[in-house]
C-alpha positions in Angstrom: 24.8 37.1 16.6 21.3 38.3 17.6 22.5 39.8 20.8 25.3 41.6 19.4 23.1 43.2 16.6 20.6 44.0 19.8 23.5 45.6 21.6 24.5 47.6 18.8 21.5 48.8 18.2 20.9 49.8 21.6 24.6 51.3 21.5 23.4 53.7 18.4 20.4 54.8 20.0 22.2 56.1 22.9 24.7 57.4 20.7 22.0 59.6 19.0 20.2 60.6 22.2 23.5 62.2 23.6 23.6 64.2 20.6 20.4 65.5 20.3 20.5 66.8 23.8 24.1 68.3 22.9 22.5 70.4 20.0 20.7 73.1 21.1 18.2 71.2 23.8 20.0 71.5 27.0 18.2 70.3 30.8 17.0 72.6 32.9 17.5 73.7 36.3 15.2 75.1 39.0 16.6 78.9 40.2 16.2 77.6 43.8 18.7 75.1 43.3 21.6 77.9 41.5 24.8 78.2 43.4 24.1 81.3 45.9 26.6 83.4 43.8 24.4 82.8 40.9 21.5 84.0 42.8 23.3 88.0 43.1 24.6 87.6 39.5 21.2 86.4 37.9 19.4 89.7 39.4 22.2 91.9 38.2 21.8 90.7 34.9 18.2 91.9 35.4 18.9 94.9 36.9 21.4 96.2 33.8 23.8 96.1 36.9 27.4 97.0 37.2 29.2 93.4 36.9 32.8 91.9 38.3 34.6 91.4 35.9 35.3 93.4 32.5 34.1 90.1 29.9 30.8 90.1 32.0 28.0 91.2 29.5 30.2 90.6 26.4 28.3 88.0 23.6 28.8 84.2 24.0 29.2 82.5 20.6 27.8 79.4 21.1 30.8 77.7 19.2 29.8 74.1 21.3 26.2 74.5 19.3 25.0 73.7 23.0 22.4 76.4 23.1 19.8 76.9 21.1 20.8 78.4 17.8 19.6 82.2 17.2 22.1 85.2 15.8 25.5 86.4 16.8 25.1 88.5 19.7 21.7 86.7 20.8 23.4 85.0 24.2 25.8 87.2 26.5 28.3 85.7 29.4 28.2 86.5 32.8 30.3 85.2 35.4 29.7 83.3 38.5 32.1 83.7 41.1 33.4 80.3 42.4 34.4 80.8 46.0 38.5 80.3 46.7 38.8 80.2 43.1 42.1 82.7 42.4 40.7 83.6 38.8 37.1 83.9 37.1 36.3 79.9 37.8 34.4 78.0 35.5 30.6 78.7 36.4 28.9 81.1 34.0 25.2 82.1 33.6 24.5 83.3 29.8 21.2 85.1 28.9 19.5 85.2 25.8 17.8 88.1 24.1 17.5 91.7 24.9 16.4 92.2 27.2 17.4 88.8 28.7 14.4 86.8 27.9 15.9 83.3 29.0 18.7 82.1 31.3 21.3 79.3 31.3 23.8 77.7 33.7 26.8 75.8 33.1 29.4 74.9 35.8 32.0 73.4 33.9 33.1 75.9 31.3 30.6 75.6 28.9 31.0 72.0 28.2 27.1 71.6 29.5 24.2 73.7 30.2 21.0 74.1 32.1 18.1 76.0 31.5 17.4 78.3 34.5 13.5 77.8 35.3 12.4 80.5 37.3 
């Protein structure tokens, strides 16, 4: 009985660990270590550049609450092109502020993210 009252205990603190770093505290990830594509789309975004693809720029919600939270309009989108990929892929890099003050990079569609340490 002892061990299965460990175990659960063990199971609900890794249960709440997983969802404190899904609210609003994502990793990070070193620049250096961004997808090369990343690397052209990161100084654009820096630059005020001319983009790919028309939703580039537009505001990222944060519906996923994966980000920290700050106002509507706070995080924009910004597409990373996948190579072969026949449509806009899944990678994205969304800044935050305006200017862009801070930098994130999710591979999978927005279902994580990494802060981009530069």
């Amino acid at each position: 009985m002892s061990k299965l009252i460990v175990a659960l205990g063990a199971l609900v603190i890794a249960v709440f660990a997983v969802l404190a770093n899904g609210q609003g505290n994502p990793g990070s990830v070193s620049s250096s270590q961004l997808p090369l594509e990343a690397h052209g789309v990161l100084a654009q975004i820096k630059r005020g550049g001319s983009f790919a693809y028309p939703q580039d720029g537009g505001v990222f919600g944060n519906r996923e609450r994966l980000l920290p939270s700050q106002p509507n309009g706070y995080y924009r989108e910004y597409t990373v092109p996948t190579p072969g990929s026949r449509d806009r892929g899944a990678r994205r890099i969304i800044s935050g502020g305006s200017p862009p003050s801070e930098f994130f990079y999710t591979d999978n569609h927005y279902s994580s993210f990494s802060r981009i340490r530069e």
